[in-house]
N, C-alpha and C positions, 0 to 999 in steps of 0.2 A: 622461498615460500610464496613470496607475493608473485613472479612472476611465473608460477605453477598455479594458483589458484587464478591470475588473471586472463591464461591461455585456456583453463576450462570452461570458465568463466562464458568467454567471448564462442566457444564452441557448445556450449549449452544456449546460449543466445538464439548465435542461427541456424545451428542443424539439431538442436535437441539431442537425449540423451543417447540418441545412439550415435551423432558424430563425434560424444566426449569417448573417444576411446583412449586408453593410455599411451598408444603409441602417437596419437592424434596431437592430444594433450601436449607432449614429449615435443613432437615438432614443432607446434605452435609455439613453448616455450621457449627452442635453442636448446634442450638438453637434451640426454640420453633418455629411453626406458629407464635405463638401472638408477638414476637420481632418483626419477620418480618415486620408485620401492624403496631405498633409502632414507626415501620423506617420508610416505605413506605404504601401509603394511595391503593395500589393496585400490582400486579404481573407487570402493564403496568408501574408505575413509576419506580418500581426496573428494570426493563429493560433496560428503557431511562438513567437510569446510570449509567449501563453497556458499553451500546453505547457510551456516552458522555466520559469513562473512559478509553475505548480501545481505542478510536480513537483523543483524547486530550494528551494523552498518548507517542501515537504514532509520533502523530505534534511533540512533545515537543521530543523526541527520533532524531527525524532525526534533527529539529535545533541544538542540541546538537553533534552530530555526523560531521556536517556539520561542527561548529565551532571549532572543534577538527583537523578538515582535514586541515582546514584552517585559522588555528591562526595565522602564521606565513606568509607572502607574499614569502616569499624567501623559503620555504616549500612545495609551492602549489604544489599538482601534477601535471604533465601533463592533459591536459585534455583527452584524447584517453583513460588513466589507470582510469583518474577519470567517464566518462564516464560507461565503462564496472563495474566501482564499483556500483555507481549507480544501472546498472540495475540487478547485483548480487545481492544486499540487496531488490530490488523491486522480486524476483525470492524467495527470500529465503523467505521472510516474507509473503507472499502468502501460500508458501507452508507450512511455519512452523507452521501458524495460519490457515491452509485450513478451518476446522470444524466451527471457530467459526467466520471467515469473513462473512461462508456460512449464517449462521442464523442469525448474525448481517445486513446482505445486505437484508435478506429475510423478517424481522422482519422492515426495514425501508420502504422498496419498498412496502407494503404491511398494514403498519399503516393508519390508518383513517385521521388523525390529519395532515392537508395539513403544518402547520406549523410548526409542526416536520420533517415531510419531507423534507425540505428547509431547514431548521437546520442541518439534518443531510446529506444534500448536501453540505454544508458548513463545515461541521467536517472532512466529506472526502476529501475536495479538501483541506484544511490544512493542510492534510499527504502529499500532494505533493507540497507547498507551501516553504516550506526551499531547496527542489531541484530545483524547477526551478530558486527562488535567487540565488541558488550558480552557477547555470550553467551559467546565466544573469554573473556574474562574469566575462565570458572568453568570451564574446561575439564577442571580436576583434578577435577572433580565429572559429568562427563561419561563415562559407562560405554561409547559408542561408541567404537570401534578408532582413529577417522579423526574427530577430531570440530571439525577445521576444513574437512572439507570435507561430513561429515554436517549440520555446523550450516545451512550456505547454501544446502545441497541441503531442506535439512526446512521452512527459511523457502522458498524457491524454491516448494515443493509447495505448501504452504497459499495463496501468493499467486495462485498456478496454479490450487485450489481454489475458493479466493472471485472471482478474475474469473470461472469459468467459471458457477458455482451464484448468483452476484450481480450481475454484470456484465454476461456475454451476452446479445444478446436470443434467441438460438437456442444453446442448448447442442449443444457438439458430441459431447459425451457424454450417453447417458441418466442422467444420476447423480440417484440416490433419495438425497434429500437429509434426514440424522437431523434429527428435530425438536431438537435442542441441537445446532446444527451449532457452538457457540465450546467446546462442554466439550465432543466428538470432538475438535474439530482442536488441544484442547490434550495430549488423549489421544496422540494421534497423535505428536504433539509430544514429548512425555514419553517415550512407549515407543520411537522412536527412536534419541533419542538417550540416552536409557541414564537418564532423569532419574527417581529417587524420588519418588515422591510423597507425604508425609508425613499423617499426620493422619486425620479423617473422611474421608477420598478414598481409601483403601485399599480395594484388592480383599475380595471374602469371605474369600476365600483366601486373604490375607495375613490377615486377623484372626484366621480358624481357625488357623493357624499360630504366631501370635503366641501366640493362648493356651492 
């Protein structure tokens, strides 16, 4: 099974959904077609487990990540550093998986089965379900009015952001994308929801101020 979903897997990656064919698949793995049908009852099933694998995956990735940051109370980062980490792992993993978000996001938007779709609108927002817990976290340090539902909304944008500047092959927005598109979208981040930003990262105009 794993090394069926990891040969679709790597051909969703780089030729998109029309290089996962089953015979394709089949090679890339070392097995027969007939395995494959043995596993899965069509190319449509072996798919949906694909999906369900990158992105169950992934949930379970950042929970894990999350509880690591945050074992400890007396540990916690600041939030400003935790923040900008945040949105560097949201930057990188877009980027590191561009190929196969793309045909995974195109392969879901694009399914017949209404209740797949809703499924797989629910496996996506589970990738960003352990970050908005952790940020819920520091809330007392959070200057937005609303900042359990500013926090979901501001991850929601940026993810909305990077498929559209990363992801698409045709943006549906013209967006003039800054050259340091991870320190904007930590900006954005920060001035949102209400978060300080400490240190060399201060405006001029906090420094004139200061002194």
């Amino acid at each position: 099974m794993h090394r069926l979903l990891s040969a679709a897997e790597a051909l969703l990656e780089h030729g998109g959904i029309e290089a996962a064919t089953v015979p394709a698949i089949a090679e890339a793995a070392g097995v027969s077609v007939g395995v494959i049908y043995r596993r899965f009852p069509n190319k449509d099933a072996l798919l949906r487990a694909v999906y369900e694998r990158f992105f169950t995956t992934t949930a379970e990735q950042n929970v894990l990540r999350l509880q690591a940051v945050n074992a400890d109370d007396a540990m916690k980062l600041p939030l400003p550093v935790l923040a900008r980490g945040i949105v560097k792992g949201m930057v990188e993993g877009y980027r590191r998986r561009r190929g196969l978000i793309r045909a995974l996001t195109r392969y879901a938007r694009t399914h017949p089965d209404p209740s797949f779709r809703r499924s797989a609108q629910k496996m996506n927002r589970a990738t960003i379900a352990a970050l908005v817990y952790l940020l819920e976290s520091y809330r007392d340090q959070i200057r937005h009015p609303d900042p359990e539902t500013a926090i979901e909304f501001a991850l929601f944008t940026i993810a909305s952001t990077l498929q559209n500047v990363l992801i698409e092959d045709e943006r549906f927005i013209a967006l003039r994308v800054p050259e340091n598109l991870e320190e904007e979208l930590v900006r954005m981040l920060c001035g949102y929801l209400g978060i300080e930003e400490v240190g060399p990262r201060k405006t001029r105009a906090q420094n004139a101020n200061a002194e």
